[in-house]
N, C-alpha and C positions, 0 to 999 in steps of 0.2 A: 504494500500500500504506500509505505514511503517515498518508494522508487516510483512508483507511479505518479505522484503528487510531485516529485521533486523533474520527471521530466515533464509533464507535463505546464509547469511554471517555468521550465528552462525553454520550454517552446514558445510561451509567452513574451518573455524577455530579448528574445533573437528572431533573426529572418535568415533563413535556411537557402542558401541556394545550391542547385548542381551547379557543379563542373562538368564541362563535358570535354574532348578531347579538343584542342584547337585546331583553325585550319591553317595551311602551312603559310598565309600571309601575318593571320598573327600568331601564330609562333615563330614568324621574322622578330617581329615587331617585338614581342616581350623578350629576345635575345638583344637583339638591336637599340632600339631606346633608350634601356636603362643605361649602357655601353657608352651611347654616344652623349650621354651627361654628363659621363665624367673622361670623356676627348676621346675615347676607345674607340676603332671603327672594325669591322670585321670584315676579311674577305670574301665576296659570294660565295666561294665553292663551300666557307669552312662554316657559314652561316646554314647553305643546305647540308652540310654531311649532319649538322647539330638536327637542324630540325627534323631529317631522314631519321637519326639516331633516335631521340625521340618520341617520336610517332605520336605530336599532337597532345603528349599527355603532360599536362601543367608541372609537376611534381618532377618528371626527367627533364624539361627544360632547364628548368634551376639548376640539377646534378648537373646536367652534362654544361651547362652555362659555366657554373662555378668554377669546375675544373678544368674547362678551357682556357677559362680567364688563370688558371693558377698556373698552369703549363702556359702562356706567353710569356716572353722577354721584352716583348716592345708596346705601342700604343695601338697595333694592329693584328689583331686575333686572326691568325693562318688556319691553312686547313692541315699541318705539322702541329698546330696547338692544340686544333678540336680533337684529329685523330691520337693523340697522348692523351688528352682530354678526357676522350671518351674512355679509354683504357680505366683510369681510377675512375669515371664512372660509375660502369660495369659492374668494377670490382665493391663499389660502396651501395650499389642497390642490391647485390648479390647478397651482401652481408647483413643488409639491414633490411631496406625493405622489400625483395621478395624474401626473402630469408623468414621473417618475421610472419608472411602469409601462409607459407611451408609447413612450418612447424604447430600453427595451429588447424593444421590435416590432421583428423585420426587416418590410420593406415590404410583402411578401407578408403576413406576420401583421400589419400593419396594416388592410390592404385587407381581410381576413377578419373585425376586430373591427369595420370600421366597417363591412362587412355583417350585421354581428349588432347596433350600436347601434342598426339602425332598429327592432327588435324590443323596446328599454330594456333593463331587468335583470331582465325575467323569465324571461329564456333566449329562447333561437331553436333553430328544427330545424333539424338540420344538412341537409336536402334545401334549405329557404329557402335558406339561406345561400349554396349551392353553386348556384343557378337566379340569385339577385342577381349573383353574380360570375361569370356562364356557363362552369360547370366542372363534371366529375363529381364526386359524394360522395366515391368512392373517392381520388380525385386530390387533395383537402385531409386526409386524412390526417394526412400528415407536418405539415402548417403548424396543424393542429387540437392536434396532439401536441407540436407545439414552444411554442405557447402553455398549454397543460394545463403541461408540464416549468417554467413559467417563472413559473406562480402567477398567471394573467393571466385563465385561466378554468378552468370544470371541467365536467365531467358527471354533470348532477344524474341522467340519466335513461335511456337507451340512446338512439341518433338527437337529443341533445337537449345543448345547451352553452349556459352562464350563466356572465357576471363574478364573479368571487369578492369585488366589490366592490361597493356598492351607488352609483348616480349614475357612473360608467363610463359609462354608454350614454352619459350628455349631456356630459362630460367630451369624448368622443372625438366628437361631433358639431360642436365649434365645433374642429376640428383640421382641418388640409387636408394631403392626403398629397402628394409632389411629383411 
């Protein structure tokens, strides 16, 4: 009851908006702008590898921004900046935040995501998914439903499940389950 009353008043107090993935002008633009306030400019190619890199989603703009910017020598962000760049990236969403998505799989909803990586992040059917793990549709269910509850995937479609994060599929491809 507490927990009800307490978010309920916290829904009150704030204005909740989504995020959705950007598109690749402004995901120029939130690399770009902040950059060019304080004299920084970036070169095209190293501005699309970032935004490629990426892929639209607010949260690896910043990673791979930051670390571009921390890998330059000069007042012009290269595409030798972004690609070292993106290296400690990689390496710092690996460990954190998908890291952090991973770990709260029970095994069963591990075994399910890594029968949906083989698919990437553009979704898989849930009929694949349940023929790769030889099991009925109906019988993932509950393990389809405890990853939807956990922010880990959704349904874009009826019959149809996608990561709510983009780069997930290769994330969970260099994982080994026990």
């Amino acid at each position: 009851r507490v927990l009800a009353e307490a978010k309920s008043y916290a829904e009150r107090l704030f204005d909740f908006h989504e995020i959705e993935r950007l598109s690749d002008d402004l995901a120029r633009r939130a690399l770009t702008d902040p950059t060019a306030i304080e004299g920084v400019d970036w070169e095209p190619e190293a501005v699309d590898f970032v935004v490629a890199e990426a892929a639209g989603y607010p949260y690896f703009l910043q990673q791979y921004g930051q670390e571009t910017w921390n890998a330059a020598a000069t007042n012009t962000l290269t595409l030798t900046d972004a690609r070292i760049g993106a290296v400690s990236a990689q390496a710092a969403l690996d460990t954190g935040f998908f890291r952090s998505r991973w770990e709260r799989a029970t095994p069963s909803e591990k075994r399910y995501l890594q029968a949906m990586a083989v698919d990437g992040d553009g979704g898989s059917a849930a009929g694949d998914i349940a023929t790769r793990l030889n099991k009925k549709t109906t019988s993932l269910g509950p393990v389809r439903a405890g990853l939807i509850g956990k922010g880990l995937i959704y349904a874009p479609a009826h019959g149809w499940v996608a990561f709510t994060v983009p780069r997930m599929s290769s994330f969970i491809g260099r994982q080994v389950l026990d």
